[in-house]
N, C-alpha and C positions, 0 to 999 in steps of 0.2 A: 811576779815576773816583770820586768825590766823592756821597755821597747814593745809591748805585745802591741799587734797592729787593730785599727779600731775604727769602727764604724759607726757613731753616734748617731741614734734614731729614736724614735718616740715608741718604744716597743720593747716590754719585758717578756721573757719565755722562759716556763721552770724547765727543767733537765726532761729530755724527750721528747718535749713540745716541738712542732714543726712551724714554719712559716712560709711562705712567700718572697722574694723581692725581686722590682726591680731594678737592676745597677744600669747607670745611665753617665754619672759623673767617671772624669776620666781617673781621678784618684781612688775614686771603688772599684772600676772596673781591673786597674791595676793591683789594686787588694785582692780581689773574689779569685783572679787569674793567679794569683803566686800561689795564697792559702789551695786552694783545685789543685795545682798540679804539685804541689807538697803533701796534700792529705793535711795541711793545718787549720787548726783553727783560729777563729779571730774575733773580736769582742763588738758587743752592741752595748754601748755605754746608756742606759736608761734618761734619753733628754727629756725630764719632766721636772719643772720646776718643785713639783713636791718631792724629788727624787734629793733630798739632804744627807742620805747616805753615801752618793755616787757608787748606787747598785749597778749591776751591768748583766746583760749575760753572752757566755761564750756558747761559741754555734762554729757547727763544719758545713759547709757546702756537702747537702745529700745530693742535690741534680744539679744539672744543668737544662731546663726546662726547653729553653731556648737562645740562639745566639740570631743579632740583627746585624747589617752590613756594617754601620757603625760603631761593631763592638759591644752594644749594647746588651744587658742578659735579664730572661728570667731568670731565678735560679730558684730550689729549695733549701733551705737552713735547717738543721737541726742542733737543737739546746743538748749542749754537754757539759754543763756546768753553769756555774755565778760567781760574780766576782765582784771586790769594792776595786773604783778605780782610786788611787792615790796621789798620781798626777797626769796629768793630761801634757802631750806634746803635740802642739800643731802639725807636725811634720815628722817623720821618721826620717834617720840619717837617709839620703840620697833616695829617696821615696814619696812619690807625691802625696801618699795617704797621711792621717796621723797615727801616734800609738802613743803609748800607754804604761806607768808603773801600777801593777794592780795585783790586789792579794784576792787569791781564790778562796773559794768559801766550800766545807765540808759540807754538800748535797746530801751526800749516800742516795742516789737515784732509786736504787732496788729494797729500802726500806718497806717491809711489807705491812700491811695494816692488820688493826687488832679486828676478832668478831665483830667489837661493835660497829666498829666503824663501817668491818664489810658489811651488816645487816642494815642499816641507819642506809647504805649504797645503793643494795637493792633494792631496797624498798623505795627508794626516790624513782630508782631507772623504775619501777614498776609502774609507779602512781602517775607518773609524768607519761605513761604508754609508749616509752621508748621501748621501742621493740627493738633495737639494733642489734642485730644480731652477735656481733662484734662484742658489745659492751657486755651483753649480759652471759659470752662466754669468756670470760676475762674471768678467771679463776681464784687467784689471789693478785690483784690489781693492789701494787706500790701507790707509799701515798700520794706520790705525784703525779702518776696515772689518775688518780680518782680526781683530783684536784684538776687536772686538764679538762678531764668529761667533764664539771662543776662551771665551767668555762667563768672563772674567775676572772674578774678584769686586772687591769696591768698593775693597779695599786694594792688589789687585793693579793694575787702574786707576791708582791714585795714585802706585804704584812706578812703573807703567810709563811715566807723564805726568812726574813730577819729574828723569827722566834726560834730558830736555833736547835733546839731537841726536837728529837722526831716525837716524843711525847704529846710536846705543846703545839708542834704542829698536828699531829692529828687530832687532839682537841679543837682547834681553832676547822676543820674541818668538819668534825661533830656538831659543833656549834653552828656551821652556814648550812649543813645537812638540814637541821632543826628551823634554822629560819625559814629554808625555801619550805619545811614542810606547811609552817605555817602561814606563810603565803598562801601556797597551793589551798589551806583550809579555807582562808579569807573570800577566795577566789570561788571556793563550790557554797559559800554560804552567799557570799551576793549571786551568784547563777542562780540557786535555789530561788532565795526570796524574789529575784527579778520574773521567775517562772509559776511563783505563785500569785503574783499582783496581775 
């Protein structure tokens, strides 16, 4: 897509994922205000130097949290998608904001996960004593669902979004499943030995 309007920030979000912001500058305030009252969306270009693919991700304004005298806003975003950006424009025609030539990227958001994966799920929210009620009724939780609750960092995101098949990502999900568990081992065998010395 051609011109899409863009917000460059140090912050990746898989599809679903929620955030926070506040808009303060007069060129985002004029972005958050058109995409609001159009119902559109508009892109968070991933500013991270390790970011060599120029991933991104699109988000719609869920709230409007709060407005200040100055225009100023909370708002809430939600992730609807990822995208590469292709080229970056300083400036959109007659717009203070910039935007953006960028190809969007096949997500599939509602990709539902195999047994394994949901029992490898479970059993982490169990061991870990999350009781959240929320999480542990989440019935057939998408792998990007499970992948939010795993609160993967902004790079880990990126890894886990660039592998492409929903195969290799849920693998790639099995696999950090597996690590934390073995953390979580490392962690009751030092408590032990520190409770028997």
């Amino acid at each position: 897509m051609r011109a899409y309007p863009l917000f460059p920030l140090n912050l990746f979000l898989l599809p679903g994922e929620y955030s926070q912001l506040y808009i303060f500058e007069e060129r985002y305030k004029q972005l958050v205000n058109e995409c609001w009252n159009k119902d559109q969306s508009f892109g968070l270009p991933f500013s991270n130097k390790l970011n060599a693919r120029n991933y991104g991700t699109s988000v719609k304004v869920h709230e409007i949290v709060k407005r200040y005298d100055g225009g100023e806003m909370e708002i809430i975003v939600r992730a609807v998608g990822n995208f590469r950006l292709d080229k970056f424009h300083y400036q959109k025609d007659g717009k203070l904001y910039p935007c953006g030539d960028v190809s969007f990227l096949d997500s599939a958001e509602d990709v539902q996960s195999s047994p394994e994966l949901l029992e490898r799920f479970r059993k982490h929210l169990l061991e870990g004593r999350n009781m959240d009620a929320e999480l542990i009724a989440m019935e057939d939780p998408s792998i990007y669902e499970i992948a939010s609750v795993l609160n993967l960092n902004d790079l880990e995101k990126m890894e886990f979004l660039t592998l492409g098949e929903a195969k290799k990502r849920e693998k790639y999900l099995i696999n950090y499943l597996r690590y934390l568990e073995l953390l979580h081992e490392q962690e009751e065998h030092v408590y032990q030995n520190f409770y028997l010395n």
